[in-house]
N, C-alpha and C positions, 0 to 999 in steps of 0.2 A: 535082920530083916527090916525092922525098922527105920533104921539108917540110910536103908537103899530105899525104902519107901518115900524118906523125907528128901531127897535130894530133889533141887529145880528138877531137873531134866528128866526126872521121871514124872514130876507132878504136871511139868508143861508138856511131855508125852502123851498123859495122859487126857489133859485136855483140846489139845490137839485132834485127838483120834475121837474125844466124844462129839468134839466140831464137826468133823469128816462121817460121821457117824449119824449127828444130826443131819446134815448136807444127804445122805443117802435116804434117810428114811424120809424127808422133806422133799424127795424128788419120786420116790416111792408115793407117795400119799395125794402127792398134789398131780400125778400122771403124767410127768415130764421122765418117767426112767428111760427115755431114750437117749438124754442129755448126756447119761452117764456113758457113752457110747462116743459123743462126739469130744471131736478134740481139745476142745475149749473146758471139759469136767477136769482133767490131767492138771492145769492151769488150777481151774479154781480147787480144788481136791489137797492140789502141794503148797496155798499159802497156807491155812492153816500148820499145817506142819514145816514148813520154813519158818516161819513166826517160832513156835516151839523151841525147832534148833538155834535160833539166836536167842531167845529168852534162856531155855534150859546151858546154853554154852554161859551167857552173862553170869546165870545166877550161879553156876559149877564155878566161874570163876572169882566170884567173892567169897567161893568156902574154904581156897587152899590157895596157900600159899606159891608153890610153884604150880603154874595154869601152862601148860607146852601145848605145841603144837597136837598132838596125838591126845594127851586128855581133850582137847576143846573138839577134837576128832571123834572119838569114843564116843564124849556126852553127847555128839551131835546124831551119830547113827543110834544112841539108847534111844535118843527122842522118837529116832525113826519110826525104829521095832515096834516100841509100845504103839504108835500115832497106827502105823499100819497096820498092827494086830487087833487094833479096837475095830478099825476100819473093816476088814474083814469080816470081821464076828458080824459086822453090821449085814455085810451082804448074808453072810451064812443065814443071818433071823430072817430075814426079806424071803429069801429063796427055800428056805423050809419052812418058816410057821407062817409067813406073813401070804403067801401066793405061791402054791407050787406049782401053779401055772406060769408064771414068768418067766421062768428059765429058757421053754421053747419059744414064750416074745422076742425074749430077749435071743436066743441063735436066729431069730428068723430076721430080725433090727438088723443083728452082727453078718448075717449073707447078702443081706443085702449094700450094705454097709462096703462090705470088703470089694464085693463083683462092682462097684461103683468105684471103688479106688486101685484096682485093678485094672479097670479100662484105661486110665489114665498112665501104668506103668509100663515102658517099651523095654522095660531088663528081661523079663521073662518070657517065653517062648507061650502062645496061646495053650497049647498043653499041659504046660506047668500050672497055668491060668486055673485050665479047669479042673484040673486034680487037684489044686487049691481048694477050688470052692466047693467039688465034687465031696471031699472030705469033712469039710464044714458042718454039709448038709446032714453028711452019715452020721455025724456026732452026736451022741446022746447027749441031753441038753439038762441031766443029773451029772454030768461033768461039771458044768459049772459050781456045782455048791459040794464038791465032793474033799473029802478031807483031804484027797493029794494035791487038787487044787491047792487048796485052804495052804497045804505044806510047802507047795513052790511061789504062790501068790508073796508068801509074807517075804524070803528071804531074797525074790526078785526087787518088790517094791523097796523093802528096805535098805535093797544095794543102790537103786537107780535114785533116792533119796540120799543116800551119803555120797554122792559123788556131788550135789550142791551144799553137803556137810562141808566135804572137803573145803570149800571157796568159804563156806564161812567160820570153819575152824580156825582160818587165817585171818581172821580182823577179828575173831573172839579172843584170841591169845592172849595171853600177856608176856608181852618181850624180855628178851634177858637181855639188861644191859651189857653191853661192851666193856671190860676190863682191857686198859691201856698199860 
């Protein structure tokens, strides 16, 4: 245990996720949690944790000797996990001890949010529109901090973060030379 403890890519994991962790409770605090809403939080939310994946792939790759494609891949999605598992835990304190009012601000930010980006969509038929939002509305707004959330949240973000693993598993690598 030790050993997986010490490694970069869990240590840059886990500072990544205290980053994203601070970034929530800082937006929390300061009454900007609607930011976390808009499209531009996604952006700032995934340097922290890009940063990580290229530190923790670097420092994976001065411990062993062969560094391939798929370790630099690994270390990149470990970083993920940890970075989005803290990250979460973060919303989890927020929405249960910090404000258990939130959750209904925050559906009622998210309806209105969505029926605004919705108008702008001409794929869906206005029906589809309003059982969209219709749905929204119905939602218990203890879904959000709910531990099935919590169990689909980590293993989403942490996929849609190893797919920019991916691009940078490939300039973390270390190549094998060519035998002529």
């Amino acid at each position: 245990m030790k050993a997986f403890l010490n490694r970069p890519a869990v240590f840059h994991g886990i500072m990544a996720g205290l980053v994203v962790f601070a970034l929530k409770l800082a937006m929390f605090f300061s009454g900007n949690w609607s930011f976390k809403l808009s499209p531009y939080y996604l952006y700032v939310s995934f340097i922290p944790i890009a940063v990580g994946m290229i530190l923790g792939s670097l420092g994976e790759k001065k411990r062993v000797e062969l560094y391939n494609y798929w370790k630099a891949l690994l270390s990149c999605i470990l970083v993920s996990f940890i970075a989005v598992f803290i990250a979460q835990l973060a919303e989890q304190v927020i929405y249960r001890k910090l404000d258990k009012s939130l959750a209904e601000k925050t559906k009622i930010q998210m309806v209105i949010a969505e029926t605004e980006a919705l108008k702008k969509v001409k794929l869906f038929s206005q029906k589809s529109k309003d059982f969209f939002i219709e749905t929204m509305e119905k939602s218990d707004p203890k879904d959000m901090y709910s531990i099935a959330n919590l169990l689909v949240a980590i293993p989403t973000y942490t996929f849609l973060n190893g797919i920019w693993g991916l691009l940078i598993a490939n300039f973390t690598r270390k190549r094998i030379p060519k035998v002529e």
